[in-house]
N, C-alpha and C positions, 0 to 999 in steps of 0.2 A: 831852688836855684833856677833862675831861668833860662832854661834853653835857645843856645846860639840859632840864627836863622839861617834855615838850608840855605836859603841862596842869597849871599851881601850884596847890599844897593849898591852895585854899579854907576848909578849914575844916567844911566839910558833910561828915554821916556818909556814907558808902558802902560797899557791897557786890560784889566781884566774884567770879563763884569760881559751883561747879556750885547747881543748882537744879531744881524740876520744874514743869510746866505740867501742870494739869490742867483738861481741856476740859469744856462744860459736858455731854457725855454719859458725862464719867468717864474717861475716853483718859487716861493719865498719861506722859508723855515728857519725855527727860530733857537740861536745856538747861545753857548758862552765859549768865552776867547780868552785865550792869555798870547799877549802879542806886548813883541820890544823889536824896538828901532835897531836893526842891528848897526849904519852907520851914519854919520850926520853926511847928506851930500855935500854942503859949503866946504867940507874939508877934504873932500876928495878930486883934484886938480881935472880937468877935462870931464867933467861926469856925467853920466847917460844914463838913463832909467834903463834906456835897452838893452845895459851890458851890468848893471849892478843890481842885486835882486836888495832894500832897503831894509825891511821888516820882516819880521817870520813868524809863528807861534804854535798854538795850536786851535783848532776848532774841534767842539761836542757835542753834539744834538740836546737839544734841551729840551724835545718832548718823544711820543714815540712815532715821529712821521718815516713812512717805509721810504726812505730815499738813501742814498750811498754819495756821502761828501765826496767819493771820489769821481763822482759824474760833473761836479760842478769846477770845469777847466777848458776854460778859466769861468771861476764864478767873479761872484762880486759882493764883498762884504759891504754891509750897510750898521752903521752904531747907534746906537739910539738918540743920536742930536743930530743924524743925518748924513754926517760924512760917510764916504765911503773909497773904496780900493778894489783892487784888481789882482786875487789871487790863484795859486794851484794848491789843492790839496794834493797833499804826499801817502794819502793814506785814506782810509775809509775801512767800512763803511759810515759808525759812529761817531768815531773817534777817528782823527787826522793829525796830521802836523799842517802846517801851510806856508808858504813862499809866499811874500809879497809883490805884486809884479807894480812897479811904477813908485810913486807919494805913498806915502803910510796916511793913512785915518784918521791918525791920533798923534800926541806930541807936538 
Protein backbone atom coordinates (compact mmCIF):
# COMPACT_ATOMS: atom_id res chain seq x y z
CA UNK A 1 0.00 0.00 0.00
CA UNK A 2 1.48 3.09 -0.80
CA UNK A 3 2.09 5.70 1.65
CA UNK A 4 0.25 8.98 1.88
CA UNK A 5 2.83 12.12 1.34
CA UNK A 6 3.94 14.02 4.43
CA UNK A 7 3.17 17.06 3.05
CA UNK A 8 0.15 17.57 0.18
CA UNK A 9 0.93 19.86 -2.83
CA UNK A 10 -0.41 23.01 -1.84
CA UNK A 11 -0.24 24.47 -4.77
CA UNK A 12 2.73 27.03 -4.02
CA UNK A 13 5.82 27.25 -6.25
CA UNK A 14 9.05 25.48 -4.71
CA UNK A 15 12.48 24.85 -5.06
CA UNK A 16 14.53 22.02 -3.84
CA UNK A 17 17.65 20.87 -5.21
CA UNK A 18 21.54 22.37 -4.77
CA UNK A 19 22.28 26.15 -4.52
CA UNK A 20 24.97 28.89 -3.15
CA UNK A 21 25.15 31.14 -0.27
CA UNK A 22 27.15 34.00 -0.63
CA UNK A 23 28.27 35.77 2.53
CA UNK A 24 28.40 39.43 2.91
CA UNK A 25 32.29 39.34 2.62
CA UNK A 26 32.03 37.31 -0.55
CA UNK A 27 32.71 33.59 0.92
CA UNK A 28 30.69 31.56 -1.65
CA UNK A 29 29.60 28.01 -0.36
CA UNK A 30 27.71 25.48 -1.59
CA UNK A 31 24.32 24.47 0.00
CA UNK A 32 20.78 22.62 -0.77
CA UNK A 33 17.50 24.27 -0.15
CA UNK A 34 14.00 23.60 0.20
CA UNK A 35 12.14 26.96 -0.29
CA UNK A 36 8.08 27.73 -1.02
CA UNK A 37 6.70 30.94 -2.02
CA UNK A 38 4.82 31.69 1.08
CA UNK A 39 2.54 34.36 -0.83
CA UNK A 40 1.80 35.53 -4.38
CA UNK A 41 2.43 39.48 -4.13
CA UNK A 42 -0.34 40.42 -7.23
CA UNK A 43 -2.86 39.37 -4.53
CA UNK A 44 -1.83 41.25 -1.74
CA UNK A 45 -3.40 45.01 -2.09
CA UNK A 46 -0.75 47.77 -1.42
CA UNK A 47 2.40 45.41 -1.26
CA UNK A 48 5.93 46.03 -0.19
CA UNK A 49 8.89 43.85 -0.15
CA UNK A 50 9.80 46.10 2.89
CA UNK A 51 6.95 44.96 5.11
CA UNK A 52 6.08 41.30 3.61
CA UNK A 53 8.91 38.64 4.14
CA UNK A 54 7.65 36.33 0.43
CA UNK A 55 9.46 32.97 0.63
CA UNK A 56 11.05 30.94 3.44
CA UNK A 57 12.83 27.52 3.81
CA UNK A 58 15.58 26.08 4.78
CA UNK A 59 19.42 26.03 4.03
CA UNK A 60 22.32 22.93 4.70
CA UNK A 61 25.83 23.01 3.96
CA UNK A 62 26.58 20.71 1.35
CA UNK A 63 30.18 20.12 2.10
CA UNK A 64 32.35 20.48 5.22
CA UNK A 65 33.30 24.42 4.92
CA UNK A 66 33.99 25.72 8.50
CA UNK A 67 31.45 28.78 8.14
CA UNK A 68 28.08 29.39 10.49
CA UNK A 69 24.95 30.22 8.06
CA UNK A 70 24.10 32.22 10.72
CA UNK A 71 26.98 34.95 9.80
CA UNK A 72 25.47 35.28 6.31
CA UNK A 73 22.64 38.45 7.27
CA UNK A 74 21.71 39.15 5.14
CA UNK A 75 23.49 36.81 2.63
CA UNK A 76 22.36 36.13 -0.71
CA UNK A 77 21.23 33.04 -2.21
CA UNK A 78 22.37 32.30 -5.68
CA UNK A 79 20.47 28.82 -7.87
CA UNK A 80 22.22 27.16 -10.21
CA UNK A 81 20.57 29.17 -13.37
CA UNK A 82 21.60 32.27 -11.59
CA UNK A 83 18.86 33.94 -10.11
CA UNK A 84 19.29 35.01 -6.93
CA UNK A 85 17.58 36.61 -3.36
CA UNK A 86 18.15 38.36 -0.38
CA UNK A 87 17.99 36.37 2.80
CA UNK A 88 18.30 35.84 6.84
CA UNK A 89 19.29 32.77 8.23
CA UNK A 90 17.22 31.92 11.52
CA UNK A 91 19.60 29.38 12.56
CA UNK A 92 23.04 27.91 12.08
CA UNK A 93 25.47 26.82 12.17
CA UNK A 94 24.84 23.79 9.47
CA UNK A 95 21.53 23.66 9.26
CA UNK A 96 19.17 26.91 9.23
CA UNK A 97 15.78 27.86 8.39
CA UNK A 98 15.72 31.21 6.14
CA UNK A 99 13.38 34.29 5.57
CA UNK A 100 13.40 35.57 2.32
CA UNK A 101 14.01 39.23 2.26
CA UNK A 102 12.50 40.99 -1.20
CA UNK A 103 11.32 38.48 -5.02
CA UNK A 104 11.90 34.81 -4.37
CA UNK A 105 14.39 33.09 -6.94
CA UNK A 106 12.30 30.65 -8.06
CA UNK A 107 8.53 30.40 -9.18
Amino acid sequence: MPRERFHKDDGRPRYVGPAAVVFPDGREVAVTVSLVLRLDPATVPDFSYDRNSTWAGSVTLAGDDDVDLFDAAPGILRLPDGREGEFMATGGPRESGCSGLGPAPFG
